[in-house]
C-alpha positions as CSV (number, residue, x, y, z in Angstrom):
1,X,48.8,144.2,57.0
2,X,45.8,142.3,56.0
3,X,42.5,142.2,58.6
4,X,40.4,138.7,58.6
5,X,38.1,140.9,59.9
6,X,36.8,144.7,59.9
7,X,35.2,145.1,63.4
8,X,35.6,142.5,66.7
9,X,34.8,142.8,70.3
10,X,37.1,141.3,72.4
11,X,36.6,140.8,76.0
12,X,39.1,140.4,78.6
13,X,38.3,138.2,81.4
14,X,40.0,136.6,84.3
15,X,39.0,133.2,86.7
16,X,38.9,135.7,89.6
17,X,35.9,137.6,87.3
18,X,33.2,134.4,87.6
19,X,30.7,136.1,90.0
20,X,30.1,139.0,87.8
21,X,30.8,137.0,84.5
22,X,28.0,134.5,85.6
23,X,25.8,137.6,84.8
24,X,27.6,140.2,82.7
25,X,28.9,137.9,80.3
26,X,25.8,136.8,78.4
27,X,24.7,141.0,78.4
28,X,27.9,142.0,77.0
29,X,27.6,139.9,74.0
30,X,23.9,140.4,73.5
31,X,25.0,144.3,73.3
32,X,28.1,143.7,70.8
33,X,27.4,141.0,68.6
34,X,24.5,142.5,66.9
35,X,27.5,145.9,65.5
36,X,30.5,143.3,64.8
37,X,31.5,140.5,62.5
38,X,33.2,138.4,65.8
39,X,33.0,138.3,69.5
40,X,36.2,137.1,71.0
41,X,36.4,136.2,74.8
42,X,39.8,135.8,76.1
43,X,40.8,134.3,79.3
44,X,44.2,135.0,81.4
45,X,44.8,131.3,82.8
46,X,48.1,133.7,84.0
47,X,48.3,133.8,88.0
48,X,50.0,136.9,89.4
49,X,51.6,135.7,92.7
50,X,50.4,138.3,95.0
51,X,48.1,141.3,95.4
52,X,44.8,141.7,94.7
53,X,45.1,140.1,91.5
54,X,45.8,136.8,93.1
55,X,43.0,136.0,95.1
56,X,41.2,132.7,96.5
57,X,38.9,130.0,94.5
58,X,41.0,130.5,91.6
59,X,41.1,127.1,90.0
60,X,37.1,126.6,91.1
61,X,36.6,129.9,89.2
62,X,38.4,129.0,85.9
63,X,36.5,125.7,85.7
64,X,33.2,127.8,85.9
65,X,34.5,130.8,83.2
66,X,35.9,128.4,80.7
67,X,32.0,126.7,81.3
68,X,30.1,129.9,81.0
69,X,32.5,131.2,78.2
70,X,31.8,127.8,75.8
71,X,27.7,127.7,76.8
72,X,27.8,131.3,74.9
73,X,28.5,130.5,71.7
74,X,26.3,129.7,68.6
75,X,22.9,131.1,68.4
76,X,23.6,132.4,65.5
77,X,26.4,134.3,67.2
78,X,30.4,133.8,66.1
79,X,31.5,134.0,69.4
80,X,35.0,132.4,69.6
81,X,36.5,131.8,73.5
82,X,40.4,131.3,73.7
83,X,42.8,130.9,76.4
84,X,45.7,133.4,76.5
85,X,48.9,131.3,75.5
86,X,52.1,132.3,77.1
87,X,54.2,129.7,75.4
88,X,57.5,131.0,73.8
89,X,56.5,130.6,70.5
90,X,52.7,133.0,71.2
91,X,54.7,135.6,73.0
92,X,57.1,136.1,70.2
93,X,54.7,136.6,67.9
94,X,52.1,138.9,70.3
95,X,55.8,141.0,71.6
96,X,56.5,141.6,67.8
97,X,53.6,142.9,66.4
98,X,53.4,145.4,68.7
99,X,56.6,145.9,70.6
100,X,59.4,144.5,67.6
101,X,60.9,142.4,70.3
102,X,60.7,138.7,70.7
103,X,59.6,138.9,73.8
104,X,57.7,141.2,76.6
105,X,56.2,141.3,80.0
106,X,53.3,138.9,81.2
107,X,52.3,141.2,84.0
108,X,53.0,144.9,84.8
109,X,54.8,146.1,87.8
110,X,51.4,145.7,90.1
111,X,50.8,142.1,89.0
112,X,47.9,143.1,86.6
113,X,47.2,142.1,83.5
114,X,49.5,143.3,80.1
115,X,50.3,140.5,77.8
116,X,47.1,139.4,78.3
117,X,45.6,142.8,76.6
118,X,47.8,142.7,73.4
119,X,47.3,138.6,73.0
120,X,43.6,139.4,72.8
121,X,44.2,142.8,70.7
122,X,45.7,140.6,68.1
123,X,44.1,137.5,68.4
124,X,40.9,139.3,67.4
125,X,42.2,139.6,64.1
126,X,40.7,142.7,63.3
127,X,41.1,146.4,62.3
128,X,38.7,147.8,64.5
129,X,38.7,146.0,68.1
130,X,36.4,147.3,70.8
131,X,37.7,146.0,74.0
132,X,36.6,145.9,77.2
133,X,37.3,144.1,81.0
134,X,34.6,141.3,81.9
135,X,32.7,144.1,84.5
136,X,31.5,146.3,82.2
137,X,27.9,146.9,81.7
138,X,26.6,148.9,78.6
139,X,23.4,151.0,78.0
140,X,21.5,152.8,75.1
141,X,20.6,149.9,73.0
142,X,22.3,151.1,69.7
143,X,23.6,148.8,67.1
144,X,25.1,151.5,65.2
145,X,27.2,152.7,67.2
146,X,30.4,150.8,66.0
147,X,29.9,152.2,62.7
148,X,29.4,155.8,63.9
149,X,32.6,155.4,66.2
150,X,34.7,154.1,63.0
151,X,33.5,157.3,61.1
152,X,34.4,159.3,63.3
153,X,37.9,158.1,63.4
154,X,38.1,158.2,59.3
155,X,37.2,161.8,59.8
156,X,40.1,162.7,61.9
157,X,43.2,161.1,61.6
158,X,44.4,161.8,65.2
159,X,41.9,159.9,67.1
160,X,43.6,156.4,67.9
161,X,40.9,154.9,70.3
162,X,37.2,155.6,70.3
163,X,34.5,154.2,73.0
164,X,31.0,154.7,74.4
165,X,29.7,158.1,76.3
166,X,31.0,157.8,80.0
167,X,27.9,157.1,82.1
168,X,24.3,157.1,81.0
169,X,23.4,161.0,79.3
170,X,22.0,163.9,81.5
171,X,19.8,166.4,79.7
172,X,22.9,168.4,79.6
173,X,25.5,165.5,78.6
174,X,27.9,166.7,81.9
175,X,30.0,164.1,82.8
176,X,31.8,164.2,86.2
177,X,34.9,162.3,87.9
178,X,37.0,162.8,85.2
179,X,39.4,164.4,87.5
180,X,40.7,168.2,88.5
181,X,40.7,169.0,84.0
182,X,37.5,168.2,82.3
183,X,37.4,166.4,79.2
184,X,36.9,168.8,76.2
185,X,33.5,168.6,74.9
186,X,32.8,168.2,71.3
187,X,29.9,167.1,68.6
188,X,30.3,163.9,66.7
189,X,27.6,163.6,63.7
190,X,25.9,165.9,65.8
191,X,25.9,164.0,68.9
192,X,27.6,164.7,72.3
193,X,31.3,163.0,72.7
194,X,34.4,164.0,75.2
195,X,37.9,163.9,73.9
196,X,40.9,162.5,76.3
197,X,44.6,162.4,76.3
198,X,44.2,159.3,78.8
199,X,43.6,155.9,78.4
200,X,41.4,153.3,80.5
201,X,41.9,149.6,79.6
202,X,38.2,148.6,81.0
203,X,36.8,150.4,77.4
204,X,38.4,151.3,73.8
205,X,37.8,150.7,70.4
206,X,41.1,150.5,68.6
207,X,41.9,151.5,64.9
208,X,44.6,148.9,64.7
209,X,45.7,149.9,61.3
210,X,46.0,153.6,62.5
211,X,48.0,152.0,65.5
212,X,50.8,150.8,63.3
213,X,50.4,154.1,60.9
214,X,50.8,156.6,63.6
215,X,53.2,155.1,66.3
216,X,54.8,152.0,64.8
217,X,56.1,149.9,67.5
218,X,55.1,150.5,71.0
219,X,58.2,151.1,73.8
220,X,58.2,149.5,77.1
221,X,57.8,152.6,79.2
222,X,59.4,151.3,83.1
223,X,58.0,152.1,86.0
224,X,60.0,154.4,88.4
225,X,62.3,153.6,91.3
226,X,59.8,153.1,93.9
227,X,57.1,151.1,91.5
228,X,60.1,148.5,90.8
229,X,60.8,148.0,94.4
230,X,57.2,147.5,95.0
231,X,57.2,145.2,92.2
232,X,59.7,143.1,94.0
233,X,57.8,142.8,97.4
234,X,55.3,141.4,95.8
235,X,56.9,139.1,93.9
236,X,55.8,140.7,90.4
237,X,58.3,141.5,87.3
238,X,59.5,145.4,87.4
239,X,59.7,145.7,83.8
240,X,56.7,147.9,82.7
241,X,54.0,150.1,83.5
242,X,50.4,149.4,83.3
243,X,49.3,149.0,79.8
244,X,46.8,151.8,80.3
245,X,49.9,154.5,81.5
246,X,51.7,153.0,78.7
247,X,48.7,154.0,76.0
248,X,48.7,157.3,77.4
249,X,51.7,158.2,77.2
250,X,51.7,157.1,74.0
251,X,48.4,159.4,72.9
252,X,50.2,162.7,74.5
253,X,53.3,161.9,73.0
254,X,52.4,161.5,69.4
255,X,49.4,163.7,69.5
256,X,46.4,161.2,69.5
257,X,43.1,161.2,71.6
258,X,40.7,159.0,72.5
259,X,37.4,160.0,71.9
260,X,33.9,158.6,73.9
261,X,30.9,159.4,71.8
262,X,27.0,158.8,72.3
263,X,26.7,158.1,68.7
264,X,23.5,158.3,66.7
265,X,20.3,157.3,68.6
266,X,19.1,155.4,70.8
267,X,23.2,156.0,71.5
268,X,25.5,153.9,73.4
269,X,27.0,154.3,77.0
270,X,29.2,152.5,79.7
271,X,29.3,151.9,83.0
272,X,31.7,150.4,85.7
273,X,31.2,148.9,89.1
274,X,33.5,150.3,91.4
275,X,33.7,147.9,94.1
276,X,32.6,143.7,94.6
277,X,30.7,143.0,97.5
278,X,27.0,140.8,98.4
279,X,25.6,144.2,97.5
280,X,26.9,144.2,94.3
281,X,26.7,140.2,93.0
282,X,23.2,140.3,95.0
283,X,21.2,142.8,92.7
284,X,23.6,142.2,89.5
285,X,20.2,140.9,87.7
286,X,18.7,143.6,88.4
287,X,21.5,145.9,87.5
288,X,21.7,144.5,84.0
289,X,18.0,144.8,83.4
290,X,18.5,148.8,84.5
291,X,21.2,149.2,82.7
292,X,19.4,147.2,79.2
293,X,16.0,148.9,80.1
294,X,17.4,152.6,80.8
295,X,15.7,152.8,83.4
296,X,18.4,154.1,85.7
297,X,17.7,156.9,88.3
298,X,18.5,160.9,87.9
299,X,21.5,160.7,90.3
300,X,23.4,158.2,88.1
301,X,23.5,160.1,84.8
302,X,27.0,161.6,84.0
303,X,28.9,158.9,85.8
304,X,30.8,156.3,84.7
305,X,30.9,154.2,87.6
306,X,27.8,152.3,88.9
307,X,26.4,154.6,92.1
308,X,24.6,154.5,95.3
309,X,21.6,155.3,94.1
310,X,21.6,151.8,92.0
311,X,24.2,149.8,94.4
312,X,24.6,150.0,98.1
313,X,28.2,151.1,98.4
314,X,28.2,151.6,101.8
315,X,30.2,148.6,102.9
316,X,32.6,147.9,100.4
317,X,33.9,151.7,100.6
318,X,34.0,151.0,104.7
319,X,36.2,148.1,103.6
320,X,38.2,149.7,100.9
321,X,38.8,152.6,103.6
322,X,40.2,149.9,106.1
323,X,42.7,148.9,103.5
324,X,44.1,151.3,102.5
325,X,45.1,152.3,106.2
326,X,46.7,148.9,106.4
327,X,48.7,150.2,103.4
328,X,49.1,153.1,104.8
329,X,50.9,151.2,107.8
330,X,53.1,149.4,105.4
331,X,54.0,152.0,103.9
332,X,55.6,153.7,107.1
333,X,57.0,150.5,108.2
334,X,58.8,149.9,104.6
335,X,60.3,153.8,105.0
336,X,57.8,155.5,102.5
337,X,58.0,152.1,99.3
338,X,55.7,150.1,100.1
């Protein structure tokens, strides 16, 4: 297969992602566009019927994107915004190239976002695609960094998906919250980089040629018993798992890795916010100009997601707390599916 293309961003965003995007948008692509050929923002006009992917405003907020999305472009910059199309004719074409089927799923079993992920995969019409969600923020300043990750992956054929260190660097380059089994640690061109067997759709860079080398045609993995009845309470399709499970499963099965790397100085890293709140869309500014300056504070190196000491959580993890009991009680009340 032939590539318009070499190298592409593509970012994923959704109408319920306008508060951040307002902000994060503009700093995303002033990051990216300076290491790839196109930017390609993609928005999911697709409205999951329940959950937390549903939400309020949603019409209001899709006016605004589709406005903020268009004022980006030019400058100098090929920035290209297109809507995700889930006519028959655009899903046969998306369900093929990766799944040899003429069709496939819009949402996975929890009402988030899967077609939506592939359409913009493709659409970016290039070998290597970094993607990422509309939320993440990116430090380190390096406009190298896309060509360091891509030699890395023509050095060893088993890494399928690249991205940027995990968290802003400590002295040491620890990471932490990668769960009960570290990461293995490793040196890329001399630099510090953590290999996975996991996937995380907020961040990859994709070797799409290596993709269709090394797996072929992607399954539709389904989610168990009590997922699918789940699925069906809230009024979602129980036909597949999150696309990030499904990549996964895919990397341990076939012997892959992902692989986040620093790269070559001044380096490049991510970060997450873990929660929304007035905290959070309150001192966004300022959390981009931390995040683009460095100047972030000792107790936020090694993580991945955006901490206290640059965001008052304190609220939103009181709220997040409350629901979760509420689920909780569902879940009783439903006999242990819900």
């Amino acid at each position: 297969m032939t590539y318009r293309y070499r190298t592409a961003a593509q970012i994923s965003t959704y109408p319920l992602d306008y508060p951040h995007a307002a902000h994060l948008l503009a700093h995303q692509i002033r990051v990216w566009a300076p290491m790839v050929e196109r930017v390609v923002v993609t928005i999911d006009t697709y409205r999951s019927r329940s959950g937390r992917y549903r939400g309020n405003r949603y019409d209001e907020n899709l006016r605004a994107l589709r406005e903020l999305a268009l004022s980006l472009r030019g400058a100098g910059r090929q920035v290209d915004v297109i809507e995700v199309d889930y006519s028959p004719e655009a899903r046969r074409e998306v369900a093929r190239a990766f799944f040899g089927q003429d069709d496939m799923p819009a949402k996975a079993w929890d009402g988030g976002p899967f077609y939506a992920y592939f359409y913009g995969l493709h659409h970016a019409e290039a070998r290597y695609v970094a993607h990422f969600d509309g939320d993440m923020l990116f430090g380190g300043g390096s406009r190298t960094w896309m060509d360091d990750a891509i030699r890395c992956m023509e050095a060893d054929p088993d890494v399928l998906l690249t991205g940027p260190f995990p968290g802003p660097p400590r002295p040491d380059f620890a990471v932490f919250g990668h769960g009960d089994t570290p990461p293995r640690r490793e040196q890329v061109a001399g630099n510090a980089a953590y290999r996975f067997q996991f996937v995380s759709t907020r961040i990859f860079m994709m070797d799409m040629a290596r993709l269709r080398e090394r797996v072929g045609t992607l399954p539709l993995y389904r989610p168990n018993a009590r997922s699918r009845l789940k699925s069906i309470l809230l009024g979602n399709p129980p036909d597949v798992i999150e696309a990030e499970r499904l990549l996964g499963r895919i990397l341990r099965e076939r012997g892959l890795y992902r692989v986040d790397m620093l790269g070559a100085a001044p380096g490049l890293w991510s970060l997450h916010p873990p929660y929304r709140g007035p905290n959070f869309y309150g001192g966004l500014p300022r959390l981009v100009e931390a995040v683009e300056s460095g100047h972030v504070p000792a107790e936020q190196r090694g993580h991945y997601d955006v901490h206290d000491s640059l965001v008052d959580w304190s609220s939103e993890r009181l709220r997040t707390r409350r629901h979760k009991r509420l689920l909780r009680l569902l879940k009783d009340r439903l006999g242990g599916f819900a």
